[in-house]
C-alpha positions as CSV (number, residue, x, y, z in Angstrom):
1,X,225.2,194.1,119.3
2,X,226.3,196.5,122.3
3,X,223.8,198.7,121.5
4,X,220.9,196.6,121.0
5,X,221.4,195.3,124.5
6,X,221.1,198.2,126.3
7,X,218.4,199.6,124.7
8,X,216.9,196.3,125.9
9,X,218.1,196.9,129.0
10,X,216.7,200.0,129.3
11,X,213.2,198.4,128.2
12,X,213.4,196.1,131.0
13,X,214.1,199.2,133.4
14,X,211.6,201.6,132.4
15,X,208.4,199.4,130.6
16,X,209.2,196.1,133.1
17,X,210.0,197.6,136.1
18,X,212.7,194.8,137.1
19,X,215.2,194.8,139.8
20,X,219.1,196.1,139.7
21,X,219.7,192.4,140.6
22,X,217.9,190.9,137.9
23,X,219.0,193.4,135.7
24,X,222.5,192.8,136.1
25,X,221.7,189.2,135.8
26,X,220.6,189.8,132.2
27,X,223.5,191.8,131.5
28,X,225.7,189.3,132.7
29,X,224.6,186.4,130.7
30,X,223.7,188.4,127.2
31,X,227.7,189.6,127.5
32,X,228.9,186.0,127.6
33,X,226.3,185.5,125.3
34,X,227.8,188.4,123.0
35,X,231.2,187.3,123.1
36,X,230.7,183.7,122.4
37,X,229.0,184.9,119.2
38,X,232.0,187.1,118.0
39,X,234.2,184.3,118.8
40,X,231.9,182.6,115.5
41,X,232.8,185.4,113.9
42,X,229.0,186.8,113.3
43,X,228.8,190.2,112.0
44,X,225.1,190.6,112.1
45,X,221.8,189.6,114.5
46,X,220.0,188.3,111.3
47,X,223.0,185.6,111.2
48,X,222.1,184.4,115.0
49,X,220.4,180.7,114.1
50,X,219.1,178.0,116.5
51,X,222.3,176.2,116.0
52,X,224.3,178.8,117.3
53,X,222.0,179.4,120.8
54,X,222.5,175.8,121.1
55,X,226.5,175.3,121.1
56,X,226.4,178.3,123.3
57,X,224.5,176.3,125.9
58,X,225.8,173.5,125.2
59,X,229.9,175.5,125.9
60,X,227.9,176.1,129.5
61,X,227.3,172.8,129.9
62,X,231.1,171.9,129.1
63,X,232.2,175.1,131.5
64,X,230.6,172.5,134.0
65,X,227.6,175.3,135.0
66,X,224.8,173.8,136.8
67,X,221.3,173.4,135.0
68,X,219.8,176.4,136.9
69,X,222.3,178.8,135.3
70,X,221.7,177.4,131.8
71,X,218.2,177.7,132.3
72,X,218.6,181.8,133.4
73,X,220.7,182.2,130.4
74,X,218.1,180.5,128.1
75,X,215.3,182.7,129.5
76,X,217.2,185.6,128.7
77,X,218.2,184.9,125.3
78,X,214.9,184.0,124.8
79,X,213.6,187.3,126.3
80,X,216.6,189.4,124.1
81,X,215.4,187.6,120.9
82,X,211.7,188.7,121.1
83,X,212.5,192.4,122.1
84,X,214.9,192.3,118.6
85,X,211.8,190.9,117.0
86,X,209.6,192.9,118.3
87,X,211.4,196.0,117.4
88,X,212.3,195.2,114.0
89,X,215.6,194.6,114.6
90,X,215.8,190.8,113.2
91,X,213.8,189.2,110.7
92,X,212.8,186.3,113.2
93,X,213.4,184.3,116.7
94,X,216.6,181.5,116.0
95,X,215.4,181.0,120.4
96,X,211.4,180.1,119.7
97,X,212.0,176.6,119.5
98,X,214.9,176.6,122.7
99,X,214.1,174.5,125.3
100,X,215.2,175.3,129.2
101,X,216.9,172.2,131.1
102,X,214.9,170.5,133.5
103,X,215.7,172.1,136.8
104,X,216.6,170.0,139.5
105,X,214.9,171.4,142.7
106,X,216.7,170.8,145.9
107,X,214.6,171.7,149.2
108,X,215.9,175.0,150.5
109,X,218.0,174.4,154.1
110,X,216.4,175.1,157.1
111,X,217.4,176.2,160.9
112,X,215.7,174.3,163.8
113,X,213.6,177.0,165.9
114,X,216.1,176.1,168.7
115,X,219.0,177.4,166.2
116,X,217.1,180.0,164.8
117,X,216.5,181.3,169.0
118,X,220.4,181.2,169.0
119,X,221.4,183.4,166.0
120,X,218.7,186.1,167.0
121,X,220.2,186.1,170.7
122,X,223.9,186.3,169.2
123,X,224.3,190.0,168.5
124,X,226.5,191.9,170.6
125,X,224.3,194.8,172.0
126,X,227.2,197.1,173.2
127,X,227.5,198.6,169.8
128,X,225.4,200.2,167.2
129,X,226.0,197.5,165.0
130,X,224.5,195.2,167.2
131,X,221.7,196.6,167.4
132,X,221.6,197.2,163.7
133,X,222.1,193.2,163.3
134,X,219.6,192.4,165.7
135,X,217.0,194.6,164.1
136,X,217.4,192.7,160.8
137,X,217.2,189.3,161.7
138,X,214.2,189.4,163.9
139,X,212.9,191.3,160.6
140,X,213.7,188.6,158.4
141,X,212.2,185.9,160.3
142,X,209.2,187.9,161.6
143,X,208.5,188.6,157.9
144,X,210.4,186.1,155.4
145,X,211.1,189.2,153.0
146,X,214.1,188.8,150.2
147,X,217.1,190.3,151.6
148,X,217.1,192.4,148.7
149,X,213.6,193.9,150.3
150,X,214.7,194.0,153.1
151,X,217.9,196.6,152.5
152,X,215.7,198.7,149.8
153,X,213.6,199.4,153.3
154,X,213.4,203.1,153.5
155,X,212.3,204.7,156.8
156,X,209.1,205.6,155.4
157,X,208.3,202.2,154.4
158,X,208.2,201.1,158.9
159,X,204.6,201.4,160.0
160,X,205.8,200.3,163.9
161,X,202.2,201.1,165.8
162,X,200.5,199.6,162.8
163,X,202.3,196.3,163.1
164,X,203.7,196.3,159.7
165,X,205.8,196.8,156.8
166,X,205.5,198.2,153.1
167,X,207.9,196.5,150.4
168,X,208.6,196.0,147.0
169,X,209.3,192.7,145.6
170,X,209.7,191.5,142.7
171,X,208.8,193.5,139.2
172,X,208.7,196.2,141.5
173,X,205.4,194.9,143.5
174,X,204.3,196.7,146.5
175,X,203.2,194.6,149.3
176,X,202.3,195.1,152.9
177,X,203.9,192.2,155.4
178,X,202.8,192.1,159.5
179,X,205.7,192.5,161.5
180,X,205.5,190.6,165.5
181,X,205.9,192.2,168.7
182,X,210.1,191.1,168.7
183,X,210.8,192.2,165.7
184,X,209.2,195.3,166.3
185,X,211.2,195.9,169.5
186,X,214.4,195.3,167.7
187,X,213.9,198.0,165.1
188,X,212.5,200.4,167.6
189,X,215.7,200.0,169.6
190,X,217.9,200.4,166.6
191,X,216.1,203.5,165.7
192,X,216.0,205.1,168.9
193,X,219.3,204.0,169.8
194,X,221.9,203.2,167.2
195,X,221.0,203.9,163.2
196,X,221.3,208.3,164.2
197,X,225.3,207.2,164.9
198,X,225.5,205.3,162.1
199,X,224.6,207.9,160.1
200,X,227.4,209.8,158.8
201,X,225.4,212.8,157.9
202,X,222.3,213.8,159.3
203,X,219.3,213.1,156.6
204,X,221.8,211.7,154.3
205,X,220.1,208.7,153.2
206,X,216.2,207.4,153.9
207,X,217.5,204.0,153.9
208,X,216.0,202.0,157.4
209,X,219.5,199.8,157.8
210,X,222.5,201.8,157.3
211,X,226.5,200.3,156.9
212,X,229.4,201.6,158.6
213,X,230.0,204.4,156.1
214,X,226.3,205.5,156.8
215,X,225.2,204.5,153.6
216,X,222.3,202.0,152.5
217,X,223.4,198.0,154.0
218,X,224.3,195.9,150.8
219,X,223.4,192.2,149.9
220,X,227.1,191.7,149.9
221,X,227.5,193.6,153.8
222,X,224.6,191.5,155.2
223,X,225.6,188.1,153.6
224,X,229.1,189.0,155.4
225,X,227.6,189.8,158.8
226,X,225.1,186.8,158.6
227,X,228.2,184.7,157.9
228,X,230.1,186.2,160.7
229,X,227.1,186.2,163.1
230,X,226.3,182.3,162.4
231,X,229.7,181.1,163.5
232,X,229.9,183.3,166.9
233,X,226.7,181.3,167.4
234,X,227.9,177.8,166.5
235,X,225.9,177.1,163.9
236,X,227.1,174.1,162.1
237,X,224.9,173.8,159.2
238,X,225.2,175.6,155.8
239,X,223.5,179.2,155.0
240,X,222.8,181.2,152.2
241,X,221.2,184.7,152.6
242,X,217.2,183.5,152.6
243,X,218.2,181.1,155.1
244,X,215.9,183.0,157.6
245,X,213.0,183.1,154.9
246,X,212.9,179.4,154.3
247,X,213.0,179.0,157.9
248,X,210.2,181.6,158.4
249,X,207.7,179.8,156.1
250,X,208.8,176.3,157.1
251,X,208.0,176.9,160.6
252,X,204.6,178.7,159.8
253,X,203.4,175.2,157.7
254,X,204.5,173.2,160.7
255,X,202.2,175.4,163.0
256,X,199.4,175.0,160.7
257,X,199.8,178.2,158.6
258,X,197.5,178.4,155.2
259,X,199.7,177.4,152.4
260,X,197.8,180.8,150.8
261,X,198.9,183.1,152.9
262,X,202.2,181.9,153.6
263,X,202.2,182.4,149.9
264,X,200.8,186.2,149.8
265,X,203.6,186.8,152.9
266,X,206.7,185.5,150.8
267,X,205.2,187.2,147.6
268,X,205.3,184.2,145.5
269,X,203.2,185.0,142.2
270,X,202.9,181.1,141.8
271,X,201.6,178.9,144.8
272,X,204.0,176.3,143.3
273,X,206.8,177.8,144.2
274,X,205.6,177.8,147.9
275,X,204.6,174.5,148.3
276,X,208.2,173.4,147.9
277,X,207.9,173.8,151.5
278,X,205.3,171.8,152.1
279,X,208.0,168.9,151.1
280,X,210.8,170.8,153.7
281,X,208.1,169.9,156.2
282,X,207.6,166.1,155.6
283,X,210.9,165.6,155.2
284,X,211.4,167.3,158.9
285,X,208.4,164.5,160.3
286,X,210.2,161.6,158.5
287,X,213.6,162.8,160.3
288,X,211.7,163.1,163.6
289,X,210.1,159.7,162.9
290,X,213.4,158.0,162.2
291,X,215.4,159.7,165.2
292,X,213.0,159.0,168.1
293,X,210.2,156.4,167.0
294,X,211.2,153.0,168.8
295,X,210.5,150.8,165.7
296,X,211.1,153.1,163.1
C-alpha cells in the first residue's frame, strides 16, 4: 500500500497543486490509516470494506481525537479511495457511503484593537529581529493572509509603491491583497534596515522574512516568536497562529466592511466560511451590551 500512496501523493502535488502543509496532512492520516489496516491483517486494497473504514474511525474516536480530526481523516480516505478507483487499482469505493462527523464550529478568538495596538508596539527595535517581527505582524493584520502565505512571501511578491501584495493561497491560488500605510512602513524598514544582516549569504534565498540562520522563517519559528512576543506584551488571552487574521476580518465587519470583500481578502472560496465572523461580531455587541448597558 506504500506505493500506491505516494503515487497519490504525487497526484495531489503535480495535477492538484496542493500545499506541503496539506500534503503532509494526508500523509499523516493515510499512514495511521495504513497501519491500522495491517494490524487486520489485510494483504490486499481489494479486501478494504466499509466495515473496516468504519472501526478505524471509530479507534479515533476511542484515541479520544476531536471530530475535526476524524472528519480530515475521512476526507482523505475518501479522496485515497477514488484515486485507487480511478486508476484501476481497486475494483470499487468501501468510503462512498462514509459519512464525516458533524463538526462543531467554535468562533475563532479574537484580540481587542486596544490589545492588538499593544502586540504591534511590543517589538524590540534595537535588533534586526525586531524589526523583522514588527514587519510581520503589521502584515498580518494589514492583510489577514495565512501564516503559511505569509512566510512563502518572496521578495518579488512586495509591490510597496503599489500598496500591495501578491500571494498564493490555497491550491496554489494567486491573489493580490492591499497592504496600509503601517504595514508598509514596517517592511520598508526591515528591508532597508535589517533582513541584508540577516542574511547569511548575500542572494541566498528570495524569501521576504528570513530566520536567524538566513534561511526562509518557518510556521514553527513564527508560532514561537508570536508566543514569545504576546507575553512580553501581557496579553492574557489565548492565541493560535491566525490570531491576527481573525482579528483582521473581525474588526473590518465591525467597521462596516462588505462581507464580499472581506471574503475575496481572506481568500475564502466559500462565503460561508467567512461569515462565521459575522457571529464573532454579535457576540462582541452582546458582551458590550451586558458590560455597560444599565439594565442589561
Amino acid at each position: 500500500m506504500k506505493d500506491q500512496i505516494q503515487d497519490f501523493i504525487h497526484y495531489l502535488i503535480v495535477e492538484r497543486g496542493l500545499s506541503r502543509n496539506t500534503i503532509v496532512s494526508y500523509e499523516r492520516d493515510l499512514t495511521s490509516y495504513t497501519k491500522f489496516l495491517i494490524n487486520q491483517q489485510l494483504s490486499s486494497l481489494n479486501g478494504i470494506t466499509r466495515i473496516h473504514i468504519i472501526q478505524f474511525l471509530k479507534a479515533l474516536k476511542d484515541e479520544g481525537k476531536s471530530s475535526k480530526t476524524i472528519a480530515r481523516h475521512t476526507a482523505s480516505i475518501r479522496s485515497f479511495h477514488q484515486f485507487l478507483l480511478r486508476e484501476k487499482a481497486v475494483d470499487q469505493d468501501p468510503s462512498v457511503h462514509i459519512e464525516s462527523p458533524q463538526i462543531e464550529r467554535t468562533l475563532p478568538k479574537v484580540l481587542s484593537l486596544k490589545e492588538v495596538e499593544i502586540l504591534l508596539d511590543t517589538p524590540n527595535l534595537t535588533s534586526p529581529y525586531g524589526y523583522r517581527d514588527k514587519a510581520m505582524l503589521e502584515l498580518l493584520y494589514a492583510t489577514g493572509i495565512r501564516v503559511s502565505e505569509m512566510i512563502a512571501l518572496n521578495l518579488s511578491d512586495v509591490h510597496l509603491s503599489m500598496g500591495f501584495i501578491r500571494c498564493y493561497g490555497k491550491g496554489n491560488k494567486e491573489r493580490i491583497v492591499p497592504i496600509g500605510q503601517a504595514a508598509e512602513n514596517a517592511i520598508e524598514v526591515y528591508l532597508n534596515q535589517a533582513r541584508g544582516k540577516l542574511a547569511k549569504v548575500k542572494n541566498s534565498t528570495d524569501a521576504l522574512f528570513l530566520n536567524h540562520h538566513g534561511n526562509r522563517m518557518t510556521r514553527q519559528g513564527y508560532w514561537k516568536n508570536l508566543k514569545k512576543i504576546a507575553l512580553e506584551a501581557g496579553i492574557q488571552k489565548e492565541l493560535t497562529p491566525h490570531t491576527l487574521r481573525h482579528s483582521f476580518a473581525t474588526h473590518l465587519l465591525e467597521n462596516g466592511a462588505d462581507l464580499r470583500a472581506v471574503q475575496e481578502m481572506l481568500g475564502h472560496a466559500d462565503i460561508s466560511t467567512t461569515q462565521i465572523y459575522t457571529h464573532v461580531t454579535k457576540t462582541r455587541l452582546k458582551d458590550v451590551y451586558k458590560q455597560f448597558h444599565p439594565r442589561a
